[in-house]
Structures are given as structure tokens and as C-alpha cells.
VOBA-865020 format. One record per residue: residue in one letter; x, y, z of N, C-alpha, C in turn. Coordinates in steps of 0.02 Angstrom, whole numbers, plus 50000, padded with zeros to 5 digits. Example, Ala and Ser with C-alpha at 12.3 -4.5 7.8 and 13.67 -1.06 7.14 Angstrom:
a506604971650390506154977550390506604983550390s506424988850354506844994750357506455000250394
END
This chain:
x500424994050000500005000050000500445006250000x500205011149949500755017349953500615021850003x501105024650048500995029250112500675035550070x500305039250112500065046750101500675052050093x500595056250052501105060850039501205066550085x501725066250121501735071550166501975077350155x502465077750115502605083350075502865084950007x502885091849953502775090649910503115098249885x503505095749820503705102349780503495100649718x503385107849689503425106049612503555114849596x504005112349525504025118449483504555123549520x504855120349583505525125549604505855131449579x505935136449572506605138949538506785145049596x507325144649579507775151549648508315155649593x508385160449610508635164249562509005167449615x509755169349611510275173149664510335177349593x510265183949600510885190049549510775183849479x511505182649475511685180449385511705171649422x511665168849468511465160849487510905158449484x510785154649444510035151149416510055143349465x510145144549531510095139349581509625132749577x509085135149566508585128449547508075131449507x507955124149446507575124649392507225120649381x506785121349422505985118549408506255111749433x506325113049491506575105649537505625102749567x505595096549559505055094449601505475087349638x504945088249700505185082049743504545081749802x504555074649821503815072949898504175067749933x504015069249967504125064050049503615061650064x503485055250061503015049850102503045050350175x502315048450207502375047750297502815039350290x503255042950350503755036550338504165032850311x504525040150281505045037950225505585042850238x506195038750209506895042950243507025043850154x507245050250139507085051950056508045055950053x508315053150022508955057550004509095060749950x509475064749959509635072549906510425068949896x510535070149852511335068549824511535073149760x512165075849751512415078949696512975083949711x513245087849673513795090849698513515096849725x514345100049737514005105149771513885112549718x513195115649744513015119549687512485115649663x512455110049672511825105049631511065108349649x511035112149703510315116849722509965112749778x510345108349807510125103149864509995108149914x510605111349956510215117150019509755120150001x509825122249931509515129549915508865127449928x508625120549909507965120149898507675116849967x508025115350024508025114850089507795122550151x508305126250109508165132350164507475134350128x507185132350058506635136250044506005131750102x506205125550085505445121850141505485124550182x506245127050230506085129950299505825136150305x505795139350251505695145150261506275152950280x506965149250261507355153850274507415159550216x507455154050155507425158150080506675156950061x506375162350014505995163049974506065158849896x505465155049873505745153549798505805158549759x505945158949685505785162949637505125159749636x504845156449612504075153149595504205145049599x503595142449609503725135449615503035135749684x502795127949697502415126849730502575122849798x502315121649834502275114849894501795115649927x501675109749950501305108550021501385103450074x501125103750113501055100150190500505096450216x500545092450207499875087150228499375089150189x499455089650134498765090550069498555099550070x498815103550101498755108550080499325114650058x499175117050028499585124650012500005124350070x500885125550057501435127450093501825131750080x501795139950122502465145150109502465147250160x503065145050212503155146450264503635152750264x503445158250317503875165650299504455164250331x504745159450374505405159750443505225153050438x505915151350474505885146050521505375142150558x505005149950599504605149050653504025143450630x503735149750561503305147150551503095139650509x503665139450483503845131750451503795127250522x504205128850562504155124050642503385123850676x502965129350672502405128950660501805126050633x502075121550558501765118150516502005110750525x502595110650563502665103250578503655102350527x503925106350514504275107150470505095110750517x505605104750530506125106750567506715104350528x507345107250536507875107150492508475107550544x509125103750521509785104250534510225108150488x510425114650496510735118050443511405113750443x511715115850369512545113350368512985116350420x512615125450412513125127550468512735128450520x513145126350581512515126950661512195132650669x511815133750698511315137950700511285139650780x511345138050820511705136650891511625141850924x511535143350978511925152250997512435149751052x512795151051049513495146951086513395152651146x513165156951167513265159251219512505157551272x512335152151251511885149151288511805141351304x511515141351348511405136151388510915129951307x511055123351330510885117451283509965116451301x509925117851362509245116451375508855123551326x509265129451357508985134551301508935137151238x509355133151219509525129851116508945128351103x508865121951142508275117651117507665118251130x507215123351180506895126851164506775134651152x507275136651110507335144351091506575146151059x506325150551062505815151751044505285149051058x505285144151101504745141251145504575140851215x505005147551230504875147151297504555147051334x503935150351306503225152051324502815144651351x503095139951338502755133551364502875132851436x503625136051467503745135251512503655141751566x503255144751556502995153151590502525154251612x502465158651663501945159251673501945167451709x501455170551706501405177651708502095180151682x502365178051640503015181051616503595180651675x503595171951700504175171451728504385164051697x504885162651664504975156251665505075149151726x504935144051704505165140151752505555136451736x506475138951749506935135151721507125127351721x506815127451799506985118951823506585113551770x505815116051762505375112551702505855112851628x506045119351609506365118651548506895114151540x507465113251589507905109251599507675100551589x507125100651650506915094551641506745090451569x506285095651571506105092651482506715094851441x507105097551421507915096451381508135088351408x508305088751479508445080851479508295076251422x507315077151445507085070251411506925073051322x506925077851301507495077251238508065074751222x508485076651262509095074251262509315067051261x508775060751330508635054151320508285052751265x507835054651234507505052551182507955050551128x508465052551125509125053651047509585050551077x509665046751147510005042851172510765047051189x510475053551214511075057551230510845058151307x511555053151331511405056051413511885059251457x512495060151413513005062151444513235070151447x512635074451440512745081051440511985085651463x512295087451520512025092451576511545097051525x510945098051540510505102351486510805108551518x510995111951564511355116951585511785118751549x512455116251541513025117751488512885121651445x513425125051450513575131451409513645129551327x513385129051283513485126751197514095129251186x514605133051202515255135751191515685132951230x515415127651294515865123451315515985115951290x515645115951218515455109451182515975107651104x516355101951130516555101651035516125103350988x516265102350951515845105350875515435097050863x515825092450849515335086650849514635086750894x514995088450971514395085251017513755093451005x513985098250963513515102550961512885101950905x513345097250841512915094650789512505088450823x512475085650876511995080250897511365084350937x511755091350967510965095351001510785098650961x510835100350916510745103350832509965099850791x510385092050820509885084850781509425084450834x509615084350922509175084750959508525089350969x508855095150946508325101250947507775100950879x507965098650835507625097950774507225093450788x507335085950779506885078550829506335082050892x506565087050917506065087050952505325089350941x505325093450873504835097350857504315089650833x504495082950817504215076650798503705075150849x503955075550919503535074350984503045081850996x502915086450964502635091050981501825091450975x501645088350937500865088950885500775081850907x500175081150923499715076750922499425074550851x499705068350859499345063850783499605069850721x499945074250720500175076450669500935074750624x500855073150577501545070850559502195076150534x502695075750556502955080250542503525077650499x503995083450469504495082850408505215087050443x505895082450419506375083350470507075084750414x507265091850389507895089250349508495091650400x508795086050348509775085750368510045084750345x510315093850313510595094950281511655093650317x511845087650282512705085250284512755085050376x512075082750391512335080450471512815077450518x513025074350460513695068250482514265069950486x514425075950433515015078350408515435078150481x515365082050531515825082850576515745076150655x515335070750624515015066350663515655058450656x515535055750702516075049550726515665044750704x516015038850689515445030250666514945030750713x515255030850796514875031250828514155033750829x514185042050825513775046450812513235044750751x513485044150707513295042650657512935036850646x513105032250680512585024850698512035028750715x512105030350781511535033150834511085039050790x511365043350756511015046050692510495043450680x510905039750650510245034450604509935029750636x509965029550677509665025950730509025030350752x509035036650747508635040250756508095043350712x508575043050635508155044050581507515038950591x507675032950603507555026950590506785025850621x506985027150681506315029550740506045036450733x506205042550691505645046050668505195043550605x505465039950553505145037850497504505032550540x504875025550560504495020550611503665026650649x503845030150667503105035350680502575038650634x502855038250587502745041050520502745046450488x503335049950539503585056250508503965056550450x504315060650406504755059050352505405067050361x505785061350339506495063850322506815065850257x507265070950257507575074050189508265072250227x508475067450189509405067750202509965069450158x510215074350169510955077250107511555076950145x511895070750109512665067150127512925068550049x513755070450047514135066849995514395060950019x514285058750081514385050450097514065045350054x514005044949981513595040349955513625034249983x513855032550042513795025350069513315027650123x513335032850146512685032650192511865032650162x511895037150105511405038050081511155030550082x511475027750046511095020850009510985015650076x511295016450137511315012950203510545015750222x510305022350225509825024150268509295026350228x509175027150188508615030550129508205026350112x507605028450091507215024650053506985023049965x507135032549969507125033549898507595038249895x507945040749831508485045849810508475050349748x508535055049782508575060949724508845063749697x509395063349621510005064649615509815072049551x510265079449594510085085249577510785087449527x510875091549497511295091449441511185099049393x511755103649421511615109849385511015112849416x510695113349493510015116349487509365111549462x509395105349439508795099949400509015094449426x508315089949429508215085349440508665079149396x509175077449412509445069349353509055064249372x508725062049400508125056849399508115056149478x507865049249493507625047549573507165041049568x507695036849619507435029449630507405027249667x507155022049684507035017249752507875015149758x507915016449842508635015249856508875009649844x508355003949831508684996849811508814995349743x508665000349720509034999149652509675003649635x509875007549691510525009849670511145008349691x511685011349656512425010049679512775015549679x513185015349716513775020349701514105022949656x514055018749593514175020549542513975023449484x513065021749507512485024149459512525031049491x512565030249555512415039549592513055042949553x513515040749542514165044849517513965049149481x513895043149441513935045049334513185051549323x512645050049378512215053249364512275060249388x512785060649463512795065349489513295068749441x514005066349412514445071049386514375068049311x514145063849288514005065449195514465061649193x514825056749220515295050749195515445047649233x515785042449205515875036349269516605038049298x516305034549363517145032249407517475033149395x517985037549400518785036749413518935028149430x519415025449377519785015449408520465020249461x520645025349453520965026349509520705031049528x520395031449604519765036549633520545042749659x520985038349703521635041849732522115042649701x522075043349617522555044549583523195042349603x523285036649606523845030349625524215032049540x524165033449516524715031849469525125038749471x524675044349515525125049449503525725049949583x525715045549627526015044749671526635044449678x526905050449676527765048049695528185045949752x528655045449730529135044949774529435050049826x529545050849882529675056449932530365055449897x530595063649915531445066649906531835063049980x532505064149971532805061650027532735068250071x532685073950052532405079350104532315080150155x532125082050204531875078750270531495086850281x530825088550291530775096450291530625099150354x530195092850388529925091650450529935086250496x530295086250556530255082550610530165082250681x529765077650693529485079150769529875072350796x530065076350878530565070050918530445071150966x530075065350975529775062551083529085069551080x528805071651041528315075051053527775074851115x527655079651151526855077351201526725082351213x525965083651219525785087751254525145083751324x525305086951372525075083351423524355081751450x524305074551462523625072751469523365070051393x523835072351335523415071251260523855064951214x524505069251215524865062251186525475062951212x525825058151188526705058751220526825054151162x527615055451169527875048851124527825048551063x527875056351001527855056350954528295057450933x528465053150899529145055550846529085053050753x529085056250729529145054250635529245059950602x529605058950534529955062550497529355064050442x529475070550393529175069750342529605076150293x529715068650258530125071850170529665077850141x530275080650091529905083950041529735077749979x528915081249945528485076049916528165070349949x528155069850003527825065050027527055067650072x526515065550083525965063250098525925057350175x525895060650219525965056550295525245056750324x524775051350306524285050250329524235049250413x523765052350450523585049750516523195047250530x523125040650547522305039650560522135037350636x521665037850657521515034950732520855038550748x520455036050807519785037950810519935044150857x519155048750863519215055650909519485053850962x519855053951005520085056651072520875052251049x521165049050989521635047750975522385051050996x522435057950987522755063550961523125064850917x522755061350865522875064350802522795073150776x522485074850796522375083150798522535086450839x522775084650899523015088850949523715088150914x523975082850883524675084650869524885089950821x524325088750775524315093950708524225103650751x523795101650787523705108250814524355110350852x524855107350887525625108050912525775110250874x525835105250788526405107850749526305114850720x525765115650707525435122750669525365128450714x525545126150807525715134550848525075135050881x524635131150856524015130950909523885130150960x524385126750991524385123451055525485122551066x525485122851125526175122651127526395115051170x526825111451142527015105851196527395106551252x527075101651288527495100451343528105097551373x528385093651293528925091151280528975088351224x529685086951208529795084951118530085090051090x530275090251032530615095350997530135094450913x530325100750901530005101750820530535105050778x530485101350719531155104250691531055104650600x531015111650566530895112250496531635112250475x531855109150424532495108850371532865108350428x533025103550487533415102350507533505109250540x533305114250592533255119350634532625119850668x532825118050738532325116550796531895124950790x531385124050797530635126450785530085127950838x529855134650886529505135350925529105140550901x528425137350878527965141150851527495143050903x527435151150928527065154050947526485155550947x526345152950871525665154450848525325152550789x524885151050741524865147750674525115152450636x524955162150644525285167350586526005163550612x526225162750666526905162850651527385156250615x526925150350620527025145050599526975147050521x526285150250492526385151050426526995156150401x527215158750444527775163550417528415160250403x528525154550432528985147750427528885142150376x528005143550343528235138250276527775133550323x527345132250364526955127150396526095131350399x525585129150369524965129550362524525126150381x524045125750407523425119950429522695123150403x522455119150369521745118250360521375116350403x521005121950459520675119950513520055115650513x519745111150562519285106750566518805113250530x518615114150597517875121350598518135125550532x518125126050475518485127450426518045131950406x517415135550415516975139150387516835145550469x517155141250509517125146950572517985150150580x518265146550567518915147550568519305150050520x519195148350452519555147450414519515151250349x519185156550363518915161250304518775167050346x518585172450325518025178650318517715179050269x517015175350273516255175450248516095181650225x516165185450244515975192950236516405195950169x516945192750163517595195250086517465192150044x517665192349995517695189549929517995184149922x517985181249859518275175449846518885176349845x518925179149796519925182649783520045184449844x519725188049874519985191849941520375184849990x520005177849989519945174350036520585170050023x520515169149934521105162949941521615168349936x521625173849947522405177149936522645177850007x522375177050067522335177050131523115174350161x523215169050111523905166850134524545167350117x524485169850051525085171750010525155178649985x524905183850014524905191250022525515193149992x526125188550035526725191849987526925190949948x526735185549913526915184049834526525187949790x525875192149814525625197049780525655203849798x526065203949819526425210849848527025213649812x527115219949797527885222949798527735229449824x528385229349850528845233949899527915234949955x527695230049997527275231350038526405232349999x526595232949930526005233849914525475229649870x525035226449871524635219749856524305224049788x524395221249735524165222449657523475217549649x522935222249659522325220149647522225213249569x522555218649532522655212749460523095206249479x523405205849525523835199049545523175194249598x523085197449615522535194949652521745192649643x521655194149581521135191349531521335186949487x521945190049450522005183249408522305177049456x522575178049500522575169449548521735166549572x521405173249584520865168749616520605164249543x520285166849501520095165349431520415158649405x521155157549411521485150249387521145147249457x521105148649516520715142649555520245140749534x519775148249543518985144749520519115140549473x519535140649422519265135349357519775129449400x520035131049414520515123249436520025118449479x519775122849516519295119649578518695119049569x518305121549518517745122649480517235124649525x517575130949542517055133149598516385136749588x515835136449594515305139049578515145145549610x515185151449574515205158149559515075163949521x514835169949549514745174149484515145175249461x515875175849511516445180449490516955179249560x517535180649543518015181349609517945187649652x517495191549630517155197149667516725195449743x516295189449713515435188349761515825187349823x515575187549857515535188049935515405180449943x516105178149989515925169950006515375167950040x515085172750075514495170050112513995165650037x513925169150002513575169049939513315165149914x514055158449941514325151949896513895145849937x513815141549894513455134749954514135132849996x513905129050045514485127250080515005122050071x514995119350014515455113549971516075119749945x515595125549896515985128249850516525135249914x516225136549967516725136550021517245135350029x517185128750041517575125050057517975124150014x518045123849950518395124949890518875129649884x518305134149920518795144049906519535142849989x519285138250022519765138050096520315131250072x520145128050024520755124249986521105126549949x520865133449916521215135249844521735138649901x521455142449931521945145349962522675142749997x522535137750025522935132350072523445132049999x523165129349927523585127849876523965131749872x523745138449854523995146149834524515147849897x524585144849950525025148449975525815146249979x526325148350008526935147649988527365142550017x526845138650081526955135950127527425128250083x527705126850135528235117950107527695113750137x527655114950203527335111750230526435110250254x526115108650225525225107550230524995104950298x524675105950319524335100450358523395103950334x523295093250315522735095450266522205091450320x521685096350372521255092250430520605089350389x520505084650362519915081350324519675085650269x520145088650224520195092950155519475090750113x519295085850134518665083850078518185083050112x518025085650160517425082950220516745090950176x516305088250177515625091150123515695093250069x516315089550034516355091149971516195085449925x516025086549869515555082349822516005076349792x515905068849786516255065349727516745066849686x516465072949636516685073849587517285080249593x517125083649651517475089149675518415085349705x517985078549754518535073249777519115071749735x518925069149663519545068649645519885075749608x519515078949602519845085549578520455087349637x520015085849710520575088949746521085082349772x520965077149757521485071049750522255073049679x521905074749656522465076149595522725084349606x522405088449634522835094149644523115093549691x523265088649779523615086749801524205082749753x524005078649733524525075149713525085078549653x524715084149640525495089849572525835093149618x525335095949674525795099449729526255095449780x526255089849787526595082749792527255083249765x527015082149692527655080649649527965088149636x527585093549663527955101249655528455101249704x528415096949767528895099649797528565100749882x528235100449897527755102549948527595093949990x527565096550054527355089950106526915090650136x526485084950140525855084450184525645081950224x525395085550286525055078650323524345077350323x524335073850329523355071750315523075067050345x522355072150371521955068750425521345065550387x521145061850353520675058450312520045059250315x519665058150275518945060150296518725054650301x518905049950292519005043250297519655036950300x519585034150321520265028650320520245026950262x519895023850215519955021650142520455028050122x520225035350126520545039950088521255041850120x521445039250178522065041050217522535036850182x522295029250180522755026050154522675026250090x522295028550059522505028049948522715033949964x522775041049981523165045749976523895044850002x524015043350039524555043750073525085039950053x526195041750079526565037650067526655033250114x526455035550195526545031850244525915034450269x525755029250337525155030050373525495029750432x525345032150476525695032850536524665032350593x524545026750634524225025150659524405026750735x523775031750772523735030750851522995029150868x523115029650954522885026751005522765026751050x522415032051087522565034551158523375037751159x523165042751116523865047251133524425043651111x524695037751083525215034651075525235033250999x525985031350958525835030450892525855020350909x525195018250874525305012250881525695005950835x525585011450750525685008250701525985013650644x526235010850619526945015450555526845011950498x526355011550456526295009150389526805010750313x527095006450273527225011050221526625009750169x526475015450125526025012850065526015016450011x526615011749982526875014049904526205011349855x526095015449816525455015449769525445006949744x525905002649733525794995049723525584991949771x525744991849860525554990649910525364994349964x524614994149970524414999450013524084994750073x524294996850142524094992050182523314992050189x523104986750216522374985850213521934987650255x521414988550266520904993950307521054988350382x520924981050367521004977850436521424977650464x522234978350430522834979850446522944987450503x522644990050450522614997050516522264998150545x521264996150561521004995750622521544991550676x521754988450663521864980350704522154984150757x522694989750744523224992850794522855001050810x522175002050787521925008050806521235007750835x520935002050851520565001550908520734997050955
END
């Protein structure tokens, strides 16, 4: 028997300035169906997300909500209609309390003559909080005393809750790249949750470039392309490879990690860490890294794999060990001062950190190499356009111009503009923190092969994976921890690359 339609587009289109975002996109969600969005980025997937919520307006186009007419003006009033969302970027107010996240704008349930009753609000945050099988955080806590992961689970918590609100009403839940900054762990429990809002007969919108999740948790799939619809099928009839070709217009890469362009490290030596620790996090680091070479890390969150990267880049200072570039011991004060030495990092939080949203494109990737577009102190606007311009096309970033204002950009093509830059700058040394984390398939190997020229240019990397599959096909060595310790030292020359069980075995 086919479920009732719970929600419904037709005839989409969004128009930015000179960006023709979506074109006559239609799509419906069944009660009780987990429905996925897939395509690159720019494909018009958010765009047509923030319109259900009500953040953006369409150009024209229709929907509705349980069989009637739907144009919600805000948020509010979309949350109103039964209609809640996980943005890509948090939405959060970090200078507040988790119980008061999650009912922001609803306080009024808990008031009375215009006094709240915090202890009730708290209470019920709890049993939000149990409902999503989160019990290990105080509804009190400050959201600015929270990793960024555990803030995307009260993000998912606060959204899920609007499901329990309405009586016998069914409600509609998107999540938009929820996972991106999420652990296996997390990410089970996710979907574990999707799983039990559909089971009620609410329905879900899910947008991953994880095409292995999609096809794990979905029911049906919607593959978007330029702003349009490329078709949409029952998830049991797809593959990873059909989503490819449909999402980017050809098939597979036979080498996804560009293994044939893999060289050989120089005898060089550019960077070395000896007896490294910082205390309480790790101790006991020591490994070298050549010029041309690629030094994968892999190990799960509380590993310290990133606390080390954050040492080497001046973020954090150790408590012992030595650091040493071209053979001259190295005490970085700070990351400007680390980058002034030829050492760069691509931060996790890469859209809070790692840009100004508010500048331009050109403005953004020139951020790091100022002085190569400089003489005698002074930065040549024309040097600084024509670099941004060879990115955009290198990176195929979706844009009016190296002018627009990054806010502008979806958050894939971002993320693009905070790689070009990392490329563009003058640095020897990279450290690249999950370089491909919400970026599209097709975007992946673009930035697999522009690592790998800057490789063979001369330049060293370290790299935190967005996955283990991608740590070890990128990489020359893998260097594996463990509770702060290195457990395992892989080599993996493009003919022998060690195997995924090979390196769990010594990293859980």
C-alpha cells in the first residue's frame, strides 16, 4: 500500500543575481520515508532545503504540507507547520545554555505571568536529550563549552524534538550534511534516530556526499545536477556508481586516489617531530616527513591525532619533544607565526575559522600568500584576481565572479575557496584536517589530483582523512594512534597499500 504524501514540491526555481540555483526542481516525501538528496555542490540541494524551511523565498514554484498549500515566511513558522531542519552550518547560539538551544523560541510553554520556570525547561531538555539517546550532557552547559561534533547532535536533538510536539500530526525533518563533523559512533546513533522518526510516520530529507550513507539509510533518492532534477529511485536499486555518473555526467575514476600519480618522497627531510607530548593528550611522538611525501594519520576522536597537528601549526604549545623544519629546531608561537615559517593547517571548523565570509573570493584565497602578491609592501589588485580566477577554474568553483562575497557560495563551494587558498600559499609544509569533508564526489578527485601535482611540486603533507579508505589511497606512509600513542607506522607505496583491517587492528 502506498503511504500518504506528506510533503511536496513542484516547479522550484531560485534565482541569486546572475545564479540560476534551481530549475523547476520537484520532489515529495512519504509519511514514513527517509528520502535522500545527492549531487555536487552547487547542485541546488540546500538551496531548495532552506526554501521548505522558510529561510529563503522561491523565485516561483509550489509545495505543500499534509495536502495543503505550503509558504512558510521563517523558520518559526515552518516549525509551526510541523517542518524542522539541521542547517550545514550550526545555528546554535553558543553563548547559551543546551536546555535553552533547544527550546529557543518556545519558551512560552514554560511561563507563566512572564516568569519562566527554568527547572521544568531543563527537565524537559533532559528528556529530549534521552530520547536521541544523549545522556551524557548536563541540559545546563554552556553550547560554547561543547566540541563542534557534540554540538551537531543538540542541533539533531533540537530539530527531533519538534516530531514529539503535535498530536497525531506528522511532521517533516531535513539534514542537511549532518554527519560531516560526526564519529561512526555518532553517526550509527544518527540513524538510529532517523530510523525511529520515519517508524512514527514522520518523514525525512537527508543530504550526505557520503554516498555510502545515503544508500545505508534512505528509502528513495534524488540525484540534483546543475540546479535539476537527474532522475530519482528506490534506494534498492542503486549503487555508488549509478549515483556517480548521474551526479557528475561520467563514470568512476579506476583510480579514485590517483595512484598512478604517486611519487616517490625526496631524501629531504623538511619536517621532524622528536619525543613530542603535550600533556594529558599524547606523548611519544616522533616521525619524519620528506619533501613530496603525503603522511597520513589515522586513529579515532580522542586519539590525538589533531592535537598533534594543532602543536605543529602553533596552536597549542608542547609540553615536551622538539619540532624541527629543514633540520633547525622550531618554537611556534602561533599559526601566523608557523605560517611565516612555511607550515599551514586547514582547520577542522573550517567555515568558522578558516575564512572571512563577509570578503570575497579573491579576497579569501589570497589570505595566505599576500606576499607573493605584493611589491615593495604593496598587494596588486590585478595579481590577486588573476590567481583567484585560475582557482575557480582549477577547483570549479561555483560563482558569479572572484568578486561575490563567500557567504554567497553553498557550503561545498566554500570550502573549495579555503583549499584554493591552502594551495595558493607559499607554505612547504600542509597540514590538510579532512580537506574533503562536504565536498562532492566529483569535486574529491579534483582535489585528489591537485594534492598530488603539489606533491610532485615539491611540497609535504600531512593528512587527517575524511575517511581511512582515503588516508591510506592518499598517502606515502600511514602513521596510526591510540590513546595518545603512535601504535602503528605503515608504508604505502601506490603497488602496496596496507589494508583497512591491517590498520584498524592497531587503532582500536
Amino acid at each position: 500500500m502506498t503511504k500518504p504524501v506528506l510533503f511536496g514540491a513542484s516547479g522550484m526555481e531560485k534565482h541569486y543575481a546572475a545564479t540560476h540555483a534551481l530549475k523547476g526542481v520537484d520532489m515529495e516525501v512519504r509519511e514514513g520515508e527517509i528520502v535522500g538528496l545527492v549531487g555536487e555542490n552547487g547542485a541546488g540541494k540546500s538551496t531548495l532545503l532552506k526554501i521548505i524551511i522558510g529561510a529563503e523565498p522561491p523565485t516561483s514554484g509550489n509545495m505543500t504540507m499534509h495536502g495543503a498549500p505550503y509558504s512558510p515566511r521563517d523558520p518559526m513558522d515552518a516549525s509551526a507547520h510541523g517542518v524542522g531542519m539541521v542547517f550545514q552550518e550550526q545555528s546554535l547560539i553558543v553563548s547559551l545554555t543546551v536546555g535553552q538551544n533547544i527550546f529557543f523560541g518556545h519558551e512560552r510553554e514554560f511561563s507563566r505571568l512572564g516568569v519562566i520556570d527554568w527547572r521544568k525547561l531543563y527537565k524537559a531538555a533532559q528528556e529530549v536529550l534521552a530520547e536521541v539517546d544523549i545522556t551524557n550532557i548536563p541540559p545546563r552547559k554552556l553550547v560554547s563549552d561543547l566540541n563542534f561534533a557534540t554540538r551537531q547532535m543538540i542541533e539533531v536533538a533540537k530539530v527531533i524534538n519538534v516530531t514529539k510536539s503535535r498530536d497525531g500530526q506528522k511532521c517533516l525533518i531535513l539534514l542537511d550534511e549532518p554527519t560531516s563533523v560526526l564519529n561512526e559512533e555518532e553517526t550509527r546513533n544518527l540513524f538510529k534516530q532517523m530510523r525511529k522518526i520515519a517508524a512514527r510516520g514522520h518523514g525525512v530529507v537527508f543530504i550526505s556526499h557520503r554516498l555510502d550513507e545515503v544508500l545505508e539509510v534512505t528509502d528513495r533518492i534524488y540525484v540534483y545536477k546543475d540546479g535539476e532534477s537527474a532522475g530519482s529511485f528506490d534506494t534498492r536499486e542503486a549503487h555508488e556508481a549509478k549515483l556517480y555518473e548521474m551526479m557528475v555526467g561520467r563514470s568512476t575514476s579506476t583510480e579514485y586516489y590517483q595512484l598512478d600519480k604517486q611519487t616517490e618522497p625526496r631524501d629531504e627531510v623538511l619536517l621532524e617531530v622528536d619525543d613530542l607530548g603535550l600533556s594529558g593528550v599524547f606523548k611519544h611522538v616522533s616521525f619524519s616527513l620528506r619533501r613530496g611525501e603525503i603522511l597520513g594519520i589515522c586513529g579515532v576522536i580522542g586519539s590525538g591525532k589533531e592535537d598533534i597537528c594543532e602543536v605543529i601549526c602553533g596552536d597549542e604549545s608542547p609540553t615536551s619533544g622538539t619540532i624541527s623544519l629543514k633540520s633547525e629546531r622550531v618554537e611556534f608561537s602561533s599559526p601566523a607565526n608557523a605560517l611565516k615559517h612555511g607550515v599551514l593547517m586547514i582547520p577542522k571548523e573550517r567555515l568558522a575559522e578558516g575564512v572571512v565570509r563577509t570578503a570575497s573570493v579573491e579576497d579569501n584565497i589570497a589570505l595566505s600568500n599576500l606576499d607573493a602578491l605584493s611589491v615593495s609592501g604593496f598587494v596588486f589588485a590585478a595579481k590577486v584576481r588573476r590567481q583567484a580566477e585560475d582557482w575557480i577554474k582549477r577547483m570549479r568553483i561555483k560563482t558569479s565572479g572572484a568578486r561575490e562575497r563567500l557567504i554567497q557560495l553553498s557550503g561545498g563551494n566554500q570550502q573549495k575557496v579555503i583549499f584554493s587558498r591552502a594551495l595558493a600559499s607559499e607554505c612547504d609544509v600542509l597540514i590538510l584536517n579532512h580537506p574533503t569533508r562536504g565536498v562532492d564526489v566529483g569535486a574529491k578527485e579534483e582535489i585528489y589530483s591537485t594534492i598530488r601535482e603539489m606533491v610532485a611540486g615539491g611540497k609535504a603533507v600531512i593528512l587527517l582523512g575524511d575517511t581511512l579508505d582515503e588516508c591510506i589511497g592518499m598517502s606515502n606512509r600511514v602513521l596510526v594512534m591510540k590513546d595518545g600513542l603512535v601504535t602503528g607506522d605503515f608504508p604505502a607505496p601506490s603497488g602496496s597499500k596496507p589494508s583497512q583491517v591491517d590498520v584498524v587492528s592497531v587503532m582500536m
